[in-house]
N, C-alpha and C positions, 0 to 999 in steps of 0.2 A: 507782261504780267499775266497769271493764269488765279482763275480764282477756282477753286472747288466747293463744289454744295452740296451739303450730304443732304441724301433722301433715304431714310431709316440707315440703312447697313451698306447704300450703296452709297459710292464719290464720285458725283457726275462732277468733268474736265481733270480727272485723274487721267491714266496711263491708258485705262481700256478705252476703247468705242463706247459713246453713249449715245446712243441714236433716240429721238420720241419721235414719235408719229400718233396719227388716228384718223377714225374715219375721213377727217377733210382729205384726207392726201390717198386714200383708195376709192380708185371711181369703178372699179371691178375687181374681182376675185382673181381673176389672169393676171393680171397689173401687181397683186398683192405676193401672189404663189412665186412669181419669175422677181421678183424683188426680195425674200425671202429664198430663196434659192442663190443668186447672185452675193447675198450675205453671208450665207453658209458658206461660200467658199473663200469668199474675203475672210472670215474669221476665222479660215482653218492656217491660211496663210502665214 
């Protein structure tokens, strides 16, 4: 079973990637840049 939850205009557990993150989970700027990079090509896919 999937449930979807709108936040304003968007459906998080719809079809797209929903990812959340924040600061807990960046312990540096390198760490952020090269993760952020690595999604970029995931989403071009």
């Amino acid at each position: 079973m999937k449930k979807i939850v709108k936040v304003g205009n968007i459906e998080c557990g719809a079809k797209d990637l929903f990812l959340i993150s924040g600061p807990c989970v960046i312990e540096e700027e390198s760490i952020m840049m090269k993760t952020a990079e690595k999604l970029k090509v995931f989403q071009s896919a």
